[in-house]
VOMARDO-407663 format. One record per residue (C-alpha): residue number from 0; x, y, z. Coordinates in steps of 0.2 Angstrom, whole numbers, padded with zeros to 4 digits. Layout:
N
<atom><seq>NUM</seq><xx>X</xx><yy>Y</yy><zz>Z</zz></atom>
...
//
This chain:
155
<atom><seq>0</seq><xx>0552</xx><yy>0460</yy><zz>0442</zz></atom>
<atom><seq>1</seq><xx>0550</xx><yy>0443</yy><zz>0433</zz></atom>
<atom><seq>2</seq><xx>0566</xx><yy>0439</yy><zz>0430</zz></atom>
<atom><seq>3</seq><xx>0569</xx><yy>0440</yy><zz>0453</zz></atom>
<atom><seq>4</seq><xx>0553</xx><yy>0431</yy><zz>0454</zz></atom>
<atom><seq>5</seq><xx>0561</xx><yy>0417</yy><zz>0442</zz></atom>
<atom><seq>6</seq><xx>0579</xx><yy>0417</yy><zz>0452</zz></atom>
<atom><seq>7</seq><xx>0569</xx><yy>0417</yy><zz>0468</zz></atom>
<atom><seq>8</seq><xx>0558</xx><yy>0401</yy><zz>0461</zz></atom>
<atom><seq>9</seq><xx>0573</xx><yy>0391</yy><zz>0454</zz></atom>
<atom><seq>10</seq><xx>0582</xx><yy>0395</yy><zz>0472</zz></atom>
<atom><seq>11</seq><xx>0569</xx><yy>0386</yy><zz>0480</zz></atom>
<atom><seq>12</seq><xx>0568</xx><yy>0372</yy><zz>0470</zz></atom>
<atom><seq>13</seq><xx>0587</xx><yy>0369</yy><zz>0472</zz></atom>
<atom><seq>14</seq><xx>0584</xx><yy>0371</yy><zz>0490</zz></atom>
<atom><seq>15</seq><xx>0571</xx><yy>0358</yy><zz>0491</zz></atom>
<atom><seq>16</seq><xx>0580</xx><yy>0344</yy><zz>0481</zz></atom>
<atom><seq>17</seq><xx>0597</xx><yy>0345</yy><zz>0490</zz></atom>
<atom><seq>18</seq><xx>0603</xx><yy>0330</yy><zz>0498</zz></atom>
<atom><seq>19</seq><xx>0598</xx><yy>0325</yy><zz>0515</zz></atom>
<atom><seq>20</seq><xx>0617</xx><yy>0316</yy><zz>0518</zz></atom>
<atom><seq>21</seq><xx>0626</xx><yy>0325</yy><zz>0531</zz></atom>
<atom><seq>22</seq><xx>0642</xx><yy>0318</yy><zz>0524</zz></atom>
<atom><seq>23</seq><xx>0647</xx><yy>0327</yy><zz>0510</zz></atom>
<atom><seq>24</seq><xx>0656</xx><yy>0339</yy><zz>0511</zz></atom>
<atom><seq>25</seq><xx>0662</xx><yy>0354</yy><zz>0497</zz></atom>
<atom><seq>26</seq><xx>0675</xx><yy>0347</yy><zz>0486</zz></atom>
<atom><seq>27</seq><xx>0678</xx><yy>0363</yy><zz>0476</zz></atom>
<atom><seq>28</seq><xx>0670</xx><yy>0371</yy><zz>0459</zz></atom>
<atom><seq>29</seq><xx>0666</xx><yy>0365</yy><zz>0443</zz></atom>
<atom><seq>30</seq><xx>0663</xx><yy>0380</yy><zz>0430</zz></atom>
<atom><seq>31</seq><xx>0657</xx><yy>0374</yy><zz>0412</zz></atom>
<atom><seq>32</seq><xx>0655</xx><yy>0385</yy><zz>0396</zz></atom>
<atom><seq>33</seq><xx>0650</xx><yy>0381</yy><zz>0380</zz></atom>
<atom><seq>34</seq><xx>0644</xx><yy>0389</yy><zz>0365</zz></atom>
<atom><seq>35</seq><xx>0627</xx><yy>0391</yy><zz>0355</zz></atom>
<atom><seq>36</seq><xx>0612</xx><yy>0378</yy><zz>0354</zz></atom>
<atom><seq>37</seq><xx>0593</xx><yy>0377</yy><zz>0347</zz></atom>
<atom><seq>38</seq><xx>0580</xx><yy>0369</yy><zz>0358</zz></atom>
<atom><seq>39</seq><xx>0569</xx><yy>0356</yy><zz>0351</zz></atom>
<atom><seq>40</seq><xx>0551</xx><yy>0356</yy><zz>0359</zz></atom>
<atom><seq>41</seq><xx>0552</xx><yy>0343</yy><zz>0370</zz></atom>
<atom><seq>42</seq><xx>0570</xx><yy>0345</yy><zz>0374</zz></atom>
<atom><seq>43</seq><xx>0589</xx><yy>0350</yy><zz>0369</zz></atom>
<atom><seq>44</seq><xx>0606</xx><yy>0345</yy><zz>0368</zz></atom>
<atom><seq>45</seq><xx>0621</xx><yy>0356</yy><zz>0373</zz></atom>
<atom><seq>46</seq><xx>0639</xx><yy>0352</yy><zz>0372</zz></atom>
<atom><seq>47</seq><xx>0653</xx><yy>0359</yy><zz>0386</zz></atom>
<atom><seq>48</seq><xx>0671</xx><yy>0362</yy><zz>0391</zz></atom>
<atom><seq>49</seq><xx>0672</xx><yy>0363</yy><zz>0409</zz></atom>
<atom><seq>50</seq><xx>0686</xx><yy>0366</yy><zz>0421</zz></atom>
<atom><seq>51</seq><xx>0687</xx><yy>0358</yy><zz>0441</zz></atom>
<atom><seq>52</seq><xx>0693</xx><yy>0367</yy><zz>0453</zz></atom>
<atom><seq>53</seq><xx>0697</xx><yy>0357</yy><zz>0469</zz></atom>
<atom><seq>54</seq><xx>0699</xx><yy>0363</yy><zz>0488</zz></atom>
<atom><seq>55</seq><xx>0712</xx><yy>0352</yy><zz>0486</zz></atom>
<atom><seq>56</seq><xx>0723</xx><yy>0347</yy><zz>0470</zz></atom>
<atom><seq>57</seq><xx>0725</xx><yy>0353</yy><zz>0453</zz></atom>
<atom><seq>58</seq><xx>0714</xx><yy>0358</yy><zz>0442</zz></atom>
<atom><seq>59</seq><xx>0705</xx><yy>0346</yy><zz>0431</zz></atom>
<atom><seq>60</seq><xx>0697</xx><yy>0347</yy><zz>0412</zz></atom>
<atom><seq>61</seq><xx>0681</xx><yy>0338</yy><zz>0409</zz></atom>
<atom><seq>62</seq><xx>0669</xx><yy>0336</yy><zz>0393</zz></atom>
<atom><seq>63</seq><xx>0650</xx><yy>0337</yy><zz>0396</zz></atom>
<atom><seq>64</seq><xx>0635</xx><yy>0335</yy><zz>0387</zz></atom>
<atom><seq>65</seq><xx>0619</xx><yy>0340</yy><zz>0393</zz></atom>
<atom><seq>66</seq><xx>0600</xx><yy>0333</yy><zz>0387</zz></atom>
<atom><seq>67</seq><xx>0585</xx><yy>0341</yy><zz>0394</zz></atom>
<atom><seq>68</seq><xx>0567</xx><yy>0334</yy><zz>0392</zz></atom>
<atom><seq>69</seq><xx>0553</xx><yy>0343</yy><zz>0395</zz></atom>
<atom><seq>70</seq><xx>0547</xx><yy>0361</yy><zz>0387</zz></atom>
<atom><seq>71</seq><xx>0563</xx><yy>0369</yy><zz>0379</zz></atom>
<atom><seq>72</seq><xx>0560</xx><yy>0383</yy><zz>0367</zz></atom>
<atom><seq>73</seq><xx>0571</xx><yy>0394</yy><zz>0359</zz></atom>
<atom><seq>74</seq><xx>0591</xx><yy>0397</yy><zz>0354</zz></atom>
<atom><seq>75</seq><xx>0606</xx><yy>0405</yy><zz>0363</zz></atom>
<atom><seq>76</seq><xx>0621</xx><yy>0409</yy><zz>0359</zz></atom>
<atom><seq>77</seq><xx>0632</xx><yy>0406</yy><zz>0374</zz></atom>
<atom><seq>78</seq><xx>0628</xx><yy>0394</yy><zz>0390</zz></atom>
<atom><seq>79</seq><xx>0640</xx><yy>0396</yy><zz>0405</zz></atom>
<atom><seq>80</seq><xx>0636</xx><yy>0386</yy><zz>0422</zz></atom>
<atom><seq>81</seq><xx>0644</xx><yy>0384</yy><zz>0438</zz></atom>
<atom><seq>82</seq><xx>0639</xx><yy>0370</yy><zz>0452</zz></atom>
<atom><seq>83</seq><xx>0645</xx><yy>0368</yy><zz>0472</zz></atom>
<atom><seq>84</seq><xx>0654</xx><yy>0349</yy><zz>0471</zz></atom>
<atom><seq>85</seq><xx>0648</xx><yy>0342</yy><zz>0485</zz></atom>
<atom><seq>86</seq><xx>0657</xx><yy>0322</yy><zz>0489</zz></atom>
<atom><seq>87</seq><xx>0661</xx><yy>0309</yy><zz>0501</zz></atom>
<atom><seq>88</seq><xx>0678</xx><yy>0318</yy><zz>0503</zz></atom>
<atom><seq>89</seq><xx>0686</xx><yy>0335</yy><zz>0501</zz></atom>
<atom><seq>90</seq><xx>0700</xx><yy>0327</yy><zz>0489</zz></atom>
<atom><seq>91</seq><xx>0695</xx><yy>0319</yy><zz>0474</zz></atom>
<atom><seq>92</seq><xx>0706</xx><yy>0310</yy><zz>0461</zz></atom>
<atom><seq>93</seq><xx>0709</xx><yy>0316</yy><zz>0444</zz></atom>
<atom><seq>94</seq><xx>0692</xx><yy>0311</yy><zz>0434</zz></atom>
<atom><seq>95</seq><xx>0682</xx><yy>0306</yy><zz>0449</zz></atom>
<atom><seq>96</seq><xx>0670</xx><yy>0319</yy><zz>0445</zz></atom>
<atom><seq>97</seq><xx>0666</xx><yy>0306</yy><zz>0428</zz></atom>
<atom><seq>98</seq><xx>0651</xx><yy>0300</yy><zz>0427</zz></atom>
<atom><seq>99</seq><xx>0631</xx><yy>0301</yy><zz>0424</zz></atom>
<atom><seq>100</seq><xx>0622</xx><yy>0314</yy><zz>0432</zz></atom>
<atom><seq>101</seq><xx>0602</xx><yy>0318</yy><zz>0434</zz></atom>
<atom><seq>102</seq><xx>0591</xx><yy>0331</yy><zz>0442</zz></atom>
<atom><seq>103</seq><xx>0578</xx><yy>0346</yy><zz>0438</zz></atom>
<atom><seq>104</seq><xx>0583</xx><yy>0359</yy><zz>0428</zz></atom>
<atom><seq>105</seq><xx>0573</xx><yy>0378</yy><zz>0424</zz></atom>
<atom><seq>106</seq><xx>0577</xx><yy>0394</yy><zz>0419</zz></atom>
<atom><seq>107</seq><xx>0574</xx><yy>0408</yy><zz>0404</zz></atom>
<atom><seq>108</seq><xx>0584</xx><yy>0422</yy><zz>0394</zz></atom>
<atom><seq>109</seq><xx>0577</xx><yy>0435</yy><zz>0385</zz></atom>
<atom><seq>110</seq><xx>0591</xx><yy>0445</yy><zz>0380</zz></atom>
<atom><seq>111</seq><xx>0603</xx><yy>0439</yy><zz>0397</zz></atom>
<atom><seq>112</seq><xx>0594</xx><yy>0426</yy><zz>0406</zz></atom>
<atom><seq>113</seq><xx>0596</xx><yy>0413</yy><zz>0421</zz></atom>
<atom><seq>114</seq><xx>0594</xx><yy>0395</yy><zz>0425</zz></atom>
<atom><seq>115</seq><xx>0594</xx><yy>0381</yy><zz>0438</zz></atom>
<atom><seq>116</seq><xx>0601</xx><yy>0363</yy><zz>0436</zz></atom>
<atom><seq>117</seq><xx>0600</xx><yy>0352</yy><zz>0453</zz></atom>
<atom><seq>118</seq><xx>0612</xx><yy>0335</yy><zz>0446</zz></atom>
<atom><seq>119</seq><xx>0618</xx><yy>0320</yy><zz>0455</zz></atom>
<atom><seq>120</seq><xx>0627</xx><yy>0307</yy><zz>0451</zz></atom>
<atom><seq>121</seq><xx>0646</xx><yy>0303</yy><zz>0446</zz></atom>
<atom><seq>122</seq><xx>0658</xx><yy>0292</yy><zz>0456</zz></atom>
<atom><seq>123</seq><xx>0646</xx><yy>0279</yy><zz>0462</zz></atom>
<atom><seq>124</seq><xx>0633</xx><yy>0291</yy><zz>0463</zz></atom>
<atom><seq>125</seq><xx>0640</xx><yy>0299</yy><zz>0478</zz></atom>
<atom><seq>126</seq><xx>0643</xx><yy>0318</yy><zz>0469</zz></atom>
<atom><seq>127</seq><xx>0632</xx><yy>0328</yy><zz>0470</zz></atom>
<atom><seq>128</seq><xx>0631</xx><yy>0347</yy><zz>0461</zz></atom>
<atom><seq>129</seq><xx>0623</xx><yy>0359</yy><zz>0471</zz></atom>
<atom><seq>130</seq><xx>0616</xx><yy>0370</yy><zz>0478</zz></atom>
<atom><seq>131</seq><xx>0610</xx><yy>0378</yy><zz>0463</zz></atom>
<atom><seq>132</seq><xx>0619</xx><yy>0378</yy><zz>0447</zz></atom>
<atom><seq>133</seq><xx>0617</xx><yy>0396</yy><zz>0439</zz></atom>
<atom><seq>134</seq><xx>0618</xx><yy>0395</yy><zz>0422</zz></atom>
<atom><seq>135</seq><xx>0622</xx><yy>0411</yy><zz>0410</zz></atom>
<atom><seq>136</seq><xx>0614</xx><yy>0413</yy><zz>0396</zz></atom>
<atom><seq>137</seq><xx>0615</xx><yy>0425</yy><zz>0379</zz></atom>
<atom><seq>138</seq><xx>0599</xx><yy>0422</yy><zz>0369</zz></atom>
<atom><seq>139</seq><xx>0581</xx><yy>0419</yy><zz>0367</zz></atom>
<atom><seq>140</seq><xx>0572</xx><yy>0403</yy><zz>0377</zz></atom>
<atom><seq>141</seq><xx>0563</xx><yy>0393</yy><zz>0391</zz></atom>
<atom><seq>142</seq><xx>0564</xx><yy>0378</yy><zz>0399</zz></atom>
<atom><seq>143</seq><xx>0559</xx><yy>0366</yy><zz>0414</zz></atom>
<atom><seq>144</seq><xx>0560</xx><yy>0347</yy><zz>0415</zz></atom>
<atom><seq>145</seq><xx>0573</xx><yy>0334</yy><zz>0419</zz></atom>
<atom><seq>146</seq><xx>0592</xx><yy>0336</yy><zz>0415</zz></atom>
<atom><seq>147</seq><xx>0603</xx><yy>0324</yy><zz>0411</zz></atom>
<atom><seq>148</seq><xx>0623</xx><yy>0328</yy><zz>0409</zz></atom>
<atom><seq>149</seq><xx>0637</xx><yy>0316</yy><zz>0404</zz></atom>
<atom><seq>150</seq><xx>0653</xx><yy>0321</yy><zz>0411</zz></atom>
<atom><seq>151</seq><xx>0670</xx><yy>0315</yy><zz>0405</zz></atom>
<atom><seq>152</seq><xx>0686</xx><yy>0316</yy><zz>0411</zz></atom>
<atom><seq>153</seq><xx>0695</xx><yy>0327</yy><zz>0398</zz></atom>
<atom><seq>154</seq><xx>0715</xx><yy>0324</yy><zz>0400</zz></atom>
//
């Protein structure tokens, strides 16, 4: 019951910070995993392989690293998330996903848990990672804040 009425809360606040721009349009997938990381109290620092999966084009590799602030207790011992691209265009180059990103982020585990991370940013800031990012997680923790990810073209 509390983990549905968690998923049911992060939904909505992805929902309510999407974009308002009717000219994106889905570019394609990018899927991230990483391993283990301990949470400060005030924020953490995770580090990620991730893999782009374009409409259009071949795949691409990318390196991120991902700094919350705000409450963000506990360990895990394995993160995966994947985000909706969303861009100007339905073809993007090889490493035009590079770049600074910034949103919300919330979520918990106890055992097997869920999270949200709503990030914008990249190529001119035109990218945007939505709708919800669902992030999978093996551990014990909580969080809520701001997110910030570095994202770097990994060739």
């Amino acid at each position: 019951m509390l983990r549905s009425s968690v998923f049911a809360a992060l939904a909505l606040l992805a929902a309510s910070a999407m974009p308002a721009s009717a000219q994106q349009v889905q570019a394609g997938m990018l899927e991230c995993r990483g391993g283990g990381s301990v949470s400060f109290v005030i924020g953490s620092v995770t580090e990620l392989s991730c893999i782009y999966r374009p409409d259009l084009g071949p795949r691409q590799a990318y390196r991120a690293t991902i700094r919350r602030a705000g409450v963000d207790l506990g360990a895990t011992a394995v993160s995966g998330l994947a985000w909706a691209v969303f861009a100007p265009t339905a073809q993007l180059g090889l490493g035009d996903l590079s770049g600074n990103y910034g949103g919300v982020s919330a979520g918990g585990a106890v055992g097997v848990g869920l999270g949200a991370n709503v990030l914008y940013g990249g190529s001119n800031n035109s990218i945007a990672l939505q709708p919800l990012s669902v992030e999978g997680q093996i551990g014990l923790n909580v969080f809520a804040g701001l997110a910030g990810m570095e994202l770097r073209f990994d060739n």
